[in-house]
C-alpha positions as YAML, in Angstrom:
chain: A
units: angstrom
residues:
- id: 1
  name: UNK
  ca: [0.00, 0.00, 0.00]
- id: 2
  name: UNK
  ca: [1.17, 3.12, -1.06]
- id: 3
  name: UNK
  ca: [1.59, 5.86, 2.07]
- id: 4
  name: UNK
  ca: [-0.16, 8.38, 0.50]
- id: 5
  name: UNK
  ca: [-3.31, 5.72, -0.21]
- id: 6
  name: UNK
  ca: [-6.37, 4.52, 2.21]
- id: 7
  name: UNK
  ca: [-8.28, 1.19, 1.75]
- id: 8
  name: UNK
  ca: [-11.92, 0.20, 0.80]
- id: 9
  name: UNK
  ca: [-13.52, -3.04, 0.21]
- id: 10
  name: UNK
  ca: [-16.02, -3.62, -2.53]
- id: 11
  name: UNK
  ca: [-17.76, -6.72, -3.57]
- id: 12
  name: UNK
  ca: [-14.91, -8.48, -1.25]
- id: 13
  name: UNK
  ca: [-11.68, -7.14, -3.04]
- id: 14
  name: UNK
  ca: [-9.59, -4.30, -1.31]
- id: 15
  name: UNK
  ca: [-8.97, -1.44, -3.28]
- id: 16
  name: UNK
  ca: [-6.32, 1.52, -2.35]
- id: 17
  name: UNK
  ca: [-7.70, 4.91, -3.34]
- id: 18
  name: UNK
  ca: [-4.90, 7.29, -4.47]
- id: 19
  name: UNK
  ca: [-5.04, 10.89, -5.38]
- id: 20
  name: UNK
  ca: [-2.17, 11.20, -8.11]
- id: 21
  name: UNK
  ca: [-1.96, 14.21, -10.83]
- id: 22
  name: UNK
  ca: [-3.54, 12.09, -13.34]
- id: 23
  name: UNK
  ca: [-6.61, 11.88, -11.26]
- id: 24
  name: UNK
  ca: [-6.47, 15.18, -10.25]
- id: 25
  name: UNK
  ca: [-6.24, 16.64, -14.06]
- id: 26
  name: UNK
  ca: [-10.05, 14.26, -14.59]
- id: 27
  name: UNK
  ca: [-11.25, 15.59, -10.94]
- id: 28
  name: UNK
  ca: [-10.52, 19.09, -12.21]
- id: 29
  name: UNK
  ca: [-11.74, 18.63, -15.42]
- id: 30
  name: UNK
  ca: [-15.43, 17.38, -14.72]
- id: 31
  name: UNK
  ca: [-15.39, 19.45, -11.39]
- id: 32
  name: UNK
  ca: [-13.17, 22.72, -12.23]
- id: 33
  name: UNK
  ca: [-11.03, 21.47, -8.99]
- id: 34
  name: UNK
  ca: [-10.47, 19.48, -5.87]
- id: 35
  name: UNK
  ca: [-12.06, 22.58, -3.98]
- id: 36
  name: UNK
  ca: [-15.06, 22.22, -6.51]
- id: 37
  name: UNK
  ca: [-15.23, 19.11, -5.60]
- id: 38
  name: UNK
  ca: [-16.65, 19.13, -2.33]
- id: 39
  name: UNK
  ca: [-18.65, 21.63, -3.08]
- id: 40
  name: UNK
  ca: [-20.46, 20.08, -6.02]
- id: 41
  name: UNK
  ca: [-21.04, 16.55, -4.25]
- id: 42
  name: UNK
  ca: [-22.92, 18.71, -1.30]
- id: 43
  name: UNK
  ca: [-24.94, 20.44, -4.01]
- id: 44
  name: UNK
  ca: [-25.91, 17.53, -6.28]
- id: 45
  name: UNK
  ca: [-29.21, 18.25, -6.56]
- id: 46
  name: UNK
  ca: [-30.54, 14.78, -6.26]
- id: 47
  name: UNK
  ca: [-29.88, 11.74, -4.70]
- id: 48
  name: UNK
  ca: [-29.16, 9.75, -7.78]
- id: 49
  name: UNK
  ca: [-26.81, 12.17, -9.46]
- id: 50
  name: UNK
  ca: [-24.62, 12.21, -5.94]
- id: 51
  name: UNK
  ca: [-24.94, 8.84, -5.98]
- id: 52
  name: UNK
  ca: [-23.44, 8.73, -9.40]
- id: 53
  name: UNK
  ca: [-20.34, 11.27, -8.67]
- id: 54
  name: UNK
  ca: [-19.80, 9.02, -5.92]
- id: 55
  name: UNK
  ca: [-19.20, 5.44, -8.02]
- id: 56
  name: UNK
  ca: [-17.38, 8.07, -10.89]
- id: 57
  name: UNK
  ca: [-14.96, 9.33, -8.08]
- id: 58
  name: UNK
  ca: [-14.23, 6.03, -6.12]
- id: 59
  name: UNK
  ca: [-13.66, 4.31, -9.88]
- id: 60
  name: UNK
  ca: [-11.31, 7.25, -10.59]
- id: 61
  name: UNK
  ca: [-9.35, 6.37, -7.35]
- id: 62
  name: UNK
  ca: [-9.46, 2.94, -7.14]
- id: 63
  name: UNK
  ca: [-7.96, 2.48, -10.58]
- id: 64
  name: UNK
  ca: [-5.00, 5.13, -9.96]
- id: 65
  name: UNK
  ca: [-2.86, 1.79, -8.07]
- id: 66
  name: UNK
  ca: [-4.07, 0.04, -10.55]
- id: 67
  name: UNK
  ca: [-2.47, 2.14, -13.28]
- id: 68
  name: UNK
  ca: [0.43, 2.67, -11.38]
- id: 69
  name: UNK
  ca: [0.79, -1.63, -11.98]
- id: 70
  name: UNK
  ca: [0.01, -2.21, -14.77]
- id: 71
  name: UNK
  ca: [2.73, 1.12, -15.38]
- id: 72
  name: UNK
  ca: [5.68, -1.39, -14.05]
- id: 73
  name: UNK
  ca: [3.82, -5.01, -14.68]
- id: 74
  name: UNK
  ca: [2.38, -4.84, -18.31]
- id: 75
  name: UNK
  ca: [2.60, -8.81, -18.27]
- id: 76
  name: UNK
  ca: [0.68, -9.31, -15.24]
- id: 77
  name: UNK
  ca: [-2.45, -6.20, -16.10]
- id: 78
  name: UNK
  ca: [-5.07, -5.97, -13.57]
- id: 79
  name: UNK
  ca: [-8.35, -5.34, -14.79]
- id: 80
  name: UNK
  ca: [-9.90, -1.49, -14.12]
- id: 81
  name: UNK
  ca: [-12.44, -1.17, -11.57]
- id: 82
  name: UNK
  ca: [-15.74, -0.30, -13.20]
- id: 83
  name: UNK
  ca: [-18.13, 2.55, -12.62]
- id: 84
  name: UNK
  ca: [-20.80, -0.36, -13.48]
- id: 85
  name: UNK
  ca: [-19.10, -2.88, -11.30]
- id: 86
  name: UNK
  ca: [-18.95, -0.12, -7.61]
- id: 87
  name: UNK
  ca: [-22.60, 0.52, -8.67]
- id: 88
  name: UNK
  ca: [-23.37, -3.07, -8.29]
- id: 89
  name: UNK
  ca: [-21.25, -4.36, -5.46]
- id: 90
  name: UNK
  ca: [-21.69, -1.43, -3.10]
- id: 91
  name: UNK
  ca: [-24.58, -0.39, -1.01]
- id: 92
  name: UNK
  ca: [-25.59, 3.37, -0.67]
- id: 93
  name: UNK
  ca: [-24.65, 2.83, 3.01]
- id: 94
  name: UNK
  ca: [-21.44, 1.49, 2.09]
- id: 95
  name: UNK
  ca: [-20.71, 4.68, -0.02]
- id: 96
  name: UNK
  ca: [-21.14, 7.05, 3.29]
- id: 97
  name: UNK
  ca: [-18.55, 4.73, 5.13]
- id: 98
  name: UNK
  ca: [-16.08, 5.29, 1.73]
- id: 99
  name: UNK
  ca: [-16.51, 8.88, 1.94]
- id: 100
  name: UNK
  ca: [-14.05, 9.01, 4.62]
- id: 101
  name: UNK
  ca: [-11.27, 7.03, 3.08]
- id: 102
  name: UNK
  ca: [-11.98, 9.05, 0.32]
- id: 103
  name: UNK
  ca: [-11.08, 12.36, 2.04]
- id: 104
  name: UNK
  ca: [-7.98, 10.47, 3.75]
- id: 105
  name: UNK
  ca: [-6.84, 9.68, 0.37]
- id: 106
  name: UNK
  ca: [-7.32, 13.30, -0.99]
- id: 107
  name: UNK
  ca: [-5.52, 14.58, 2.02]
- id: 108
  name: UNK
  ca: [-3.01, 12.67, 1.76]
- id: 109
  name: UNK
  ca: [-2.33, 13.01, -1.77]
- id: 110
  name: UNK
  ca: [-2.43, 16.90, -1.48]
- id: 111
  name: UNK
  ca: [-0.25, 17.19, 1.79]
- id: 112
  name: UNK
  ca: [3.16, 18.61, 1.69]
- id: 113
  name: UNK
  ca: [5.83, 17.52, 3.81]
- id: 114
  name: UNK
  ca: [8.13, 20.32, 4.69]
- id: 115
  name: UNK
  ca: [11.56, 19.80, 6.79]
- id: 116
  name: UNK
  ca: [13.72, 22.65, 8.26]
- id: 117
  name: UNK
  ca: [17.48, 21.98, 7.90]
- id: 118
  name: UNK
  ca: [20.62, 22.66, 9.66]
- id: 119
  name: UNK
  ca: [20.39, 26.27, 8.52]
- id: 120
  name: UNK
  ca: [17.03, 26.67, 9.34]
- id: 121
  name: UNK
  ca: [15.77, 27.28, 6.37]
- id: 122
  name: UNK
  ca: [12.91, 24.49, 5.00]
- id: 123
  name: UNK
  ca: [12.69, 22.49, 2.17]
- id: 124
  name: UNK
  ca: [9.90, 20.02, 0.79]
- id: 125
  name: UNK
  ca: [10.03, 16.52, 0.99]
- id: 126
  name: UNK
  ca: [10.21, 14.23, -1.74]
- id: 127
  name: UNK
  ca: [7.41, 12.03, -1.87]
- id: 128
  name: UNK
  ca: [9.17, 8.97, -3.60]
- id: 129
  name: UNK
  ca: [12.30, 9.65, -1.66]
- id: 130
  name: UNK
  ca: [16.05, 8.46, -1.91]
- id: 131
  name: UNK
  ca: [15.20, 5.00, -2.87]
- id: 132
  name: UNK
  ca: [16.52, 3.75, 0.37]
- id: 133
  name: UNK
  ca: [13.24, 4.55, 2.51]
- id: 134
  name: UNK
  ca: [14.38, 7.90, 3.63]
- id: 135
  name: UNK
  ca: [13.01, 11.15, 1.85]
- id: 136
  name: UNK
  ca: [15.16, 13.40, 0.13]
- id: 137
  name: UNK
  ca: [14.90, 17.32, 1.17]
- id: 138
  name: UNK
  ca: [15.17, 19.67, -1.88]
...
């Protein structure tokens, strides 16, 4: 599991949700922004069409650490998680619960890290680090 990623479990099957910049770019782009975001769910002016930006945005998430695997393992391609298939295997009580790893994985994913040094000034931290587990100031 990726530190910046929470857990759900639909139909059975874990799946991490991760906020990466490719998600972010189709958040913005049907929303206008993670700050729209929010906003819009709160506002959806019926139940069915929250219900549906719910499914969209868990799919969107769900299938970002699945990307990021099939990325590195080509041979060994998971399938996508479906909008279709989180309709189906969830409950509309089950999407409440998700809505907080969904904010966990949003916070996470926008959080910045930032480290003072010796000379007191600060620098952010490197998300994927020095390869050997510690982070890398810049």
């Amino acid at each position: 599991m990726d530190e910046r990623s929470s857990i759900i479990v639909i139909g059975g099957q874990e799946y991490e949700l991760l906020l990466t910049t490719r998600a972010t770019k189709v958040i913005t782009k049907r929303f206008g922004g993670l700050e729209e975001l929010g906003e819009q769910l709160m506002k959806a002016e019926n139940f069915e069409m929250a219900l549906n930006e719910f499914c969209w945005l868990i799919m969107v998430l769900a299938n970002q650490p699945i990307a990021i695997h099939n990325l590195w393992h080509p041979e060994a391609a998971k399938p996508y998680l479906t909008e279709e298939a989180v309709e189906l295997l969830t409950s509309p009580f089950e999407l409440a619960e998700y809505k907080d790893a969904i904010m966990e994985a949003m916070y996470k994913g926008t959080v910045r890290n930032v480290v003072s040094t010796e000379d007191g000034s600060a620098g952010n931290v490197s998300a994927a680090g020095n390869g050997t587990g510690n982070a890398e100031a810049s």
